[in-house]
C-alpha positions in Angstrom: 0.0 0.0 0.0 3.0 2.5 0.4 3.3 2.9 -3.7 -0.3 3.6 -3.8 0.0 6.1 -1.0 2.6 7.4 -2.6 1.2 7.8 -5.7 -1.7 9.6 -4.3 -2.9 13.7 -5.0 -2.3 16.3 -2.4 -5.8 15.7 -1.8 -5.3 11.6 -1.6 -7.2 10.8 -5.0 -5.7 8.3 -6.9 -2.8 9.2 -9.9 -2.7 8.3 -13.6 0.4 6.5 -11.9 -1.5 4.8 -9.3 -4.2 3.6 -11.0 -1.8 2.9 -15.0 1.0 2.3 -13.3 1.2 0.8 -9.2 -2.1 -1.0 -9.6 -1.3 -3.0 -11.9 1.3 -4.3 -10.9 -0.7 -6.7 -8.2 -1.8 -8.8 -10.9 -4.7 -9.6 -12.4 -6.9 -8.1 -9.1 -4.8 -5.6 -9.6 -5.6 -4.8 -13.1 -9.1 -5.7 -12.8 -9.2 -2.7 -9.7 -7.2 -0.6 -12.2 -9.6 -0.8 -15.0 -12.4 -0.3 -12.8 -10.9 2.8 -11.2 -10.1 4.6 -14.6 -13.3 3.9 -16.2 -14.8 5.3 -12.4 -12.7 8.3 -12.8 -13.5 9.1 -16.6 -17.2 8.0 -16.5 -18.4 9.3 -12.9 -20.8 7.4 -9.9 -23.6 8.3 -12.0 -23.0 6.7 -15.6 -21.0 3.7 -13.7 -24.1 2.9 -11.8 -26.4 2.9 -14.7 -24.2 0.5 -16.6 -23.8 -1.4 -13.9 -27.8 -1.4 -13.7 -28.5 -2.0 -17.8 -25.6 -5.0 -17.3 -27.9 -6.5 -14.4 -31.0 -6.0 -16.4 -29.2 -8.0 -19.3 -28.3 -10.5 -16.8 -31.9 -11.3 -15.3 -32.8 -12.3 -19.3 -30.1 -14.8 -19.3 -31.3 -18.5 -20.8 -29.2 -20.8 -22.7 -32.2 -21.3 -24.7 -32.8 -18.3 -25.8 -29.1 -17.1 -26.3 -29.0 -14.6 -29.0 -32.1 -16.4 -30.8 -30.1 -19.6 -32.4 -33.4 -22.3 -31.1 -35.2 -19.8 -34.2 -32.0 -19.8 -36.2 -31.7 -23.5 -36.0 -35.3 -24.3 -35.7 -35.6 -22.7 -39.3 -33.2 -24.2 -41.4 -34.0 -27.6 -40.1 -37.8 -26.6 -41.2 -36.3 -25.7 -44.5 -34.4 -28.9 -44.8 -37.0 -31.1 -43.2 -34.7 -32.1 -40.8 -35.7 -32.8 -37.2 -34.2 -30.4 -34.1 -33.9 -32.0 -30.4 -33.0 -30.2 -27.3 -30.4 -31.9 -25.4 -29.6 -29.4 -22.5 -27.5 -26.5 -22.1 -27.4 -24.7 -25.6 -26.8 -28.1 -27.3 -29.3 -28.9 -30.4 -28.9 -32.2 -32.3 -30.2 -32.1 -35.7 -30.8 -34.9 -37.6 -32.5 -36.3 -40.9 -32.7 -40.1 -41.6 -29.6 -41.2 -40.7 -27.8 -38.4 -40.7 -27.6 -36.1 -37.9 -25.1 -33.1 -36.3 -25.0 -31.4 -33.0 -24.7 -27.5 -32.9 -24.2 -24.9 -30.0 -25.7 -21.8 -30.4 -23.5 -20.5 -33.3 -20.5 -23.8 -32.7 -21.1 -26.4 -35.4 -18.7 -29.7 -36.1 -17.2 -28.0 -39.3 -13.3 -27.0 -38.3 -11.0 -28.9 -35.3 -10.2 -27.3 -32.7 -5.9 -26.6 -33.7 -7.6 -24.7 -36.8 -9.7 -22.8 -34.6 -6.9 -21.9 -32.2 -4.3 -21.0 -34.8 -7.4 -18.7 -36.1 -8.0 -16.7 -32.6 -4.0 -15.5 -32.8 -4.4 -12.7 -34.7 -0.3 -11.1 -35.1 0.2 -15.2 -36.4 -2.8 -14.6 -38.6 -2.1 -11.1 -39.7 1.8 -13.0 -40.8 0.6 -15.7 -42.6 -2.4 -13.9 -44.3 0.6 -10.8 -45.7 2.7 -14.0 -46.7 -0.1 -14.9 -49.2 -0.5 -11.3 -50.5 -3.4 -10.1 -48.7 -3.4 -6.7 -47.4 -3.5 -6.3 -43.2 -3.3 -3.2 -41.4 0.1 -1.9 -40.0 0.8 -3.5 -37.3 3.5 -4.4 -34.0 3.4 -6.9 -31.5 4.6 -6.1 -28.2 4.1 -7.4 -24.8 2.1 -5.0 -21.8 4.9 -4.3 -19.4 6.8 -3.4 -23.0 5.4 -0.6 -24.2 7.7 0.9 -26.7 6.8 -0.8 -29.8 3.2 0.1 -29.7 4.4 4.1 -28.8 6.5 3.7 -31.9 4.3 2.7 -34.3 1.8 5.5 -32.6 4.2 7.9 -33.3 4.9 6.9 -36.9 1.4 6.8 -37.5 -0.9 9.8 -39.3 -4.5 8.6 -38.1 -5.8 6.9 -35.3 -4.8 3.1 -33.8 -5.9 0.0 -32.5 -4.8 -2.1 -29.0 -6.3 -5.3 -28.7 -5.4 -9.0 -27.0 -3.4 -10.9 -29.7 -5.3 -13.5 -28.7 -9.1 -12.5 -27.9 -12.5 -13.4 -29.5 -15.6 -11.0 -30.6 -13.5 -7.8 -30.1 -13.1 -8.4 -26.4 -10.5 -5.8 -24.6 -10.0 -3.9 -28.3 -10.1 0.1 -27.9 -10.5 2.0 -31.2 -9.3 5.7 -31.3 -6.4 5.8 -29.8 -4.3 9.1 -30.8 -2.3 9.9 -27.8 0.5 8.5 -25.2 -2.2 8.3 -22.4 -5.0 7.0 -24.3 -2.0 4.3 -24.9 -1.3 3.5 -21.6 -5.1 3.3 -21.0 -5.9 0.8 -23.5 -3.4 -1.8 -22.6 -4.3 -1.8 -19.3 -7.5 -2.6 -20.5 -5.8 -5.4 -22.9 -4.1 -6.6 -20.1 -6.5 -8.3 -18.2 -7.1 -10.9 -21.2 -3.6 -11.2 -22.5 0.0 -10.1 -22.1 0.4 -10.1 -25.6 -0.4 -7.3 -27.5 -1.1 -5.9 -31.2 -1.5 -2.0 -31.8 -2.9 -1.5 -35.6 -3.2 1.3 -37.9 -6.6 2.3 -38.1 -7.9 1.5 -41.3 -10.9 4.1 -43.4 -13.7 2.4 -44.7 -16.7 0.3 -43.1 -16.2 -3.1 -41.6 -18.1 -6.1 -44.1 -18.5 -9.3 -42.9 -17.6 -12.2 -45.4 -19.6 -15.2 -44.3 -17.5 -18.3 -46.1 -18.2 -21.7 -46.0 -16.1 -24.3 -48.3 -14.4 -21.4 -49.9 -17.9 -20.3 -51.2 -19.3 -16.7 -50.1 -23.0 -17.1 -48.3 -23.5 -13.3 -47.2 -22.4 -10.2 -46.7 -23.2 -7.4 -43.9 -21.7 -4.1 -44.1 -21.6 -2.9 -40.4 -22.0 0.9 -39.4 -20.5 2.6 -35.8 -23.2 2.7 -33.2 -25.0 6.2 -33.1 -27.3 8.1 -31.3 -30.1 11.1 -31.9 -30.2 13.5 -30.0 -33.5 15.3 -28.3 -32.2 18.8 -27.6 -32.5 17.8 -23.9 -30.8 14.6 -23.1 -26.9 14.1 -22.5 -25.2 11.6 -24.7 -24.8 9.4 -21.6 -28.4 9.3 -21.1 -29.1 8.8 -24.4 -27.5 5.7 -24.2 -29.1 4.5 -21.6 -32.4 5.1 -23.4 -30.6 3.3 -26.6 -29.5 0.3 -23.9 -33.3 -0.1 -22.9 -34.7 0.3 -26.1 -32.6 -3.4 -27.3 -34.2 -5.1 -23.9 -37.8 -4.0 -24.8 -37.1 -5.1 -28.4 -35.4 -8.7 -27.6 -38.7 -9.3 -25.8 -37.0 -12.6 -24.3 -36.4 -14.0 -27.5 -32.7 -13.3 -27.5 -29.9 -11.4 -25.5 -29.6 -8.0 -27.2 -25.8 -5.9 -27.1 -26.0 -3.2 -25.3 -24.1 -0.6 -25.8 -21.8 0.0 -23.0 -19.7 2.6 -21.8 -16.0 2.3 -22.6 -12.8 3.7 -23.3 -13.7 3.0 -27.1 -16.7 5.3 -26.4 -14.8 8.2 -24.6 -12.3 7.9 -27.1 -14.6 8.2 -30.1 -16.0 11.1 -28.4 -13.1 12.7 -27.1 -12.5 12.8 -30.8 -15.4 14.8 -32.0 -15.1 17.3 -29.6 -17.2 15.8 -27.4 -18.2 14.1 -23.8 -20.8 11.8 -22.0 -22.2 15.3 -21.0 -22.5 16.9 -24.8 -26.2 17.5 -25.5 -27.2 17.1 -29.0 -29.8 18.9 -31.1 -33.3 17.5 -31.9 -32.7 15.3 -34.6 -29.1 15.4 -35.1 -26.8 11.8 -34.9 -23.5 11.0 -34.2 -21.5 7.8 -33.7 -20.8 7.0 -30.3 -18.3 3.9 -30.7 -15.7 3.1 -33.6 -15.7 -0.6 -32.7 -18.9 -2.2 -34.8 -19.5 -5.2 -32.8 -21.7 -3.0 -30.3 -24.1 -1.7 -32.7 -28.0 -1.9 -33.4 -29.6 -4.5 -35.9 -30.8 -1.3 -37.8 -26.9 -0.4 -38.4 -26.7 -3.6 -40.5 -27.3 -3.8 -43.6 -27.2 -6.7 -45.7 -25.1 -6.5 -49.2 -25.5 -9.3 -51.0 -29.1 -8.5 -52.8 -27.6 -5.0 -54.4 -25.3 -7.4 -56.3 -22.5 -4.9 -56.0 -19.8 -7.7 -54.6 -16.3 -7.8 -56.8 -15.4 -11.8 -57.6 -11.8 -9.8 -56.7 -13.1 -9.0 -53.3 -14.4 -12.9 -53.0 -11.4 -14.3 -54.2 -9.2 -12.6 -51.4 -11.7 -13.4 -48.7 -11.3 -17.3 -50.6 -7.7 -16.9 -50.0 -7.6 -16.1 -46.6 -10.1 -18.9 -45.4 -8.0 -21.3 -47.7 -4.7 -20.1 -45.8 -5.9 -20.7 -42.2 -7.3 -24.1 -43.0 -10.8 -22.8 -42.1 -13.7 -24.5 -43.6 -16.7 -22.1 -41.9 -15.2 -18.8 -41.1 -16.0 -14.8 -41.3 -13.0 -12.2 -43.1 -13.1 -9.2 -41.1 -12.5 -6.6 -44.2 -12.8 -2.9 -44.0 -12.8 -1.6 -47.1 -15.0 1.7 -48.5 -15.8 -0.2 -52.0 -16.9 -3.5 -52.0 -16.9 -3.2 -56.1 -13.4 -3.7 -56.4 -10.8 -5.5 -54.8 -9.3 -4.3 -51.2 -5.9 -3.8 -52.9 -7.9 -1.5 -55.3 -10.1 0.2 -52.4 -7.3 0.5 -50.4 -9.0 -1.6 -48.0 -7.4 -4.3 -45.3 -8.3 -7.9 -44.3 -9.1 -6.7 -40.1 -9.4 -10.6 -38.9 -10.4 -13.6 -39.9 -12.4 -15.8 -37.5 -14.3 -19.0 -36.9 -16.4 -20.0 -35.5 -18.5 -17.6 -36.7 -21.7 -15.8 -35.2 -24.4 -16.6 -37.5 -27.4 -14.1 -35.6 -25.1 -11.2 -37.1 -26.8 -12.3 -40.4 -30.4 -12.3 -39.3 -30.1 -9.2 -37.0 -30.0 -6.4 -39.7 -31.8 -3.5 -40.7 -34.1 -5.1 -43.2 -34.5 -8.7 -41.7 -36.9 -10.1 -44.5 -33.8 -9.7 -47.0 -31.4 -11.3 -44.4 -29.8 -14.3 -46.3 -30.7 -17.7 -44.1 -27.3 -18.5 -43.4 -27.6 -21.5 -41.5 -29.9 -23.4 -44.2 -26.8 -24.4 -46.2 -24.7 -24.7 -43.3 -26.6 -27.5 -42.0 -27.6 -28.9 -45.0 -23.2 -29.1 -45.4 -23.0 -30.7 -41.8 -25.8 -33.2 -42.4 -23.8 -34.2 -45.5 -20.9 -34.6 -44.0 -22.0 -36.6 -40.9 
């Protein structure tokens, strides 16, 4: 406790040293406390109470059976495929038809073993193995948390804003877009920290993020994926407005699936920070204004599906080929962020962001206009009851 005391304010609040520097130092508690105090000390009682509330709320809807709406998912494309769906317990479907039958879990299917899906989640190895086949990847470094200077390097170099994340994390966990600044650094690999010691910084790359649904080297669908925004009221803060956003997706799951909320984070202070604005920024009637950078905590109407506008380059879809072909992965989702999708990314300028598998199939339902959402699953299954 003496470096903390030390580290304290005249006035005995806690440092940027104390809480980036001598808390972390106690481990994982220690970095766990760490994160909570600088998110406490950006955010205030009052916002870190009503995530805290929102997060309990989301909680109380939990059921395996209901997770994220995959008994509808499944339900449907074993309807489509006449095929017969049995709960066995905890998540776990088995599908079957004659004698063939398959066994999902929620969006896990018995497609790709588990070394390929490993290899997958390490994303400096994939970002390597992905520029050795020609593909574009943003700039990148790996460095380690308690060795900074790699990732303040390539910060420095760098003429836009970058990306920490967990070399080894799934579904964006611990990632923090927006980063411009030393501090904002140090910040977000503290947050990193607590999932991996490894790190990657990235470039930020322009364009929206598209997700390539593959399966057998063959493209099923495409979702172009906008930053979640809100509208303002003329009256409301931004932070409240959130919350209103946050309880909005409850009353809309209706208990037939978990809904993202939208939660208060360094990617969202950052984002703001960079607009010129705070949690406490009121916004005019009507006007909108992205809240996040990272995609992965938007609203089904920021989805939009691509694939029926026809507008797909066989370039594009060749590259995404290539990058399931090189990882081994037979179902999977390329991560590209490109702002054409009519030509290739080399052409666009655009990047492959990650490649990943097992992928979420509900990202393919949940969109803006859900009666043109490609079934996804349908030929998925109908794949897995072939192959079993």
């Amino acid at each position: 406790m003496a470096d903390v005391d030390a580290a304290r304010g005249s006035k005995g609040s806690l440092t940027d040293k104390a809480v980036l520097d001598v808390l972390p130092r106690g481990g994982r508690p220690g970095r766990e406390l760490a994160v909570r105090l600088d998110l406490l000390r950006s955010l205030g009682l009052r916002n870190v109470w009503a995530r805290a509330r929102d997060e309990s709320r989301l909680g109380a809807m939990q059921s395996t059976d209901r997770r994220l709406g995959y008994k509808a998912i499944w339900r449907d494309a074993a309807d489509e495929l006449g095929a017969q769906l049995t709960n066995i317990s905890g998540g776990f479907w088995e599908i079957s038809r004659g004698d063939a039958r398959t066994r999902v879990w929620n969006h896990m299917v018995a497609l790709d073993d588990g070394v390929t899906l490993k290899l997958s989640l390490d994303k400096s190895l994939v970002h390597r193995l992905l520029a050795e086949a020609g593909l574009p990847v943003p700039g990148h470094t790996e460095f380690e948390a308690a060795q900074p200077e790699p990732a303040r390097a390539l910060l420095a170099a760098s003429d836009g804003p970058c990306v920490v994340k967990p070399v080894t994390s799934d579904a964006g966990s611990g990632t923090t877009t927006g980063i411009r600044t030393v501090n904002q650094l140090r910040r977000a690999i503290l947050r990193a920290s607590r999932l991996d010691a490894r790190m990657l910084i990235e470039r930020q790359a322009p364009g929206y993020a598209h997700r390539m649904l593959m399966l057998d080297g063959e493209l099923l669908d495409v979702v172009k994926r906008y930053p979640p925004q809100v509208t303002g009221d003329g009256r409301a803060t931004i932070s409240k407005l959130i919350g209103a956003e946050n309880r909005r997706r409850m009353e809309r799951a209706g208990g037939k699936g978990l809904p993202q909320l939208l939660n208060i984070d360094l990617d969202c202070l950052f984002t703001l920070e960079a607009a010129g604005l705070s949690l406490s920024s009121v916004l005019g009637v009507g006007e909108r204004v992205p809240v996040k950078t990272a995609v992965s905590h938007n609203a089904s109407e920021e989805n939009e599906g691509v694939m029926r506008h026809g507008n797909i380059s066989p370039a594009l879809v060749k590259e995404a080929r290539t990058a399931v072909d090189v990882l081994g992965l037979r179902l999977a989702v390329v991560e590209v962020v490109t702002p054409d999708t009519s030509v290739s990314l080399r052409d666009a300028g655009g990047i492959v962001l990650e490649v990943n598998g097992p992928p979420g199939l509900h990202y393919h339902y949940d969109i803006a206009e859900p009666e043109h959402a490609v079934r996804v699953a349908v030929p998925i299954l109908k794949r897995l009851l072939e192959d079993s």
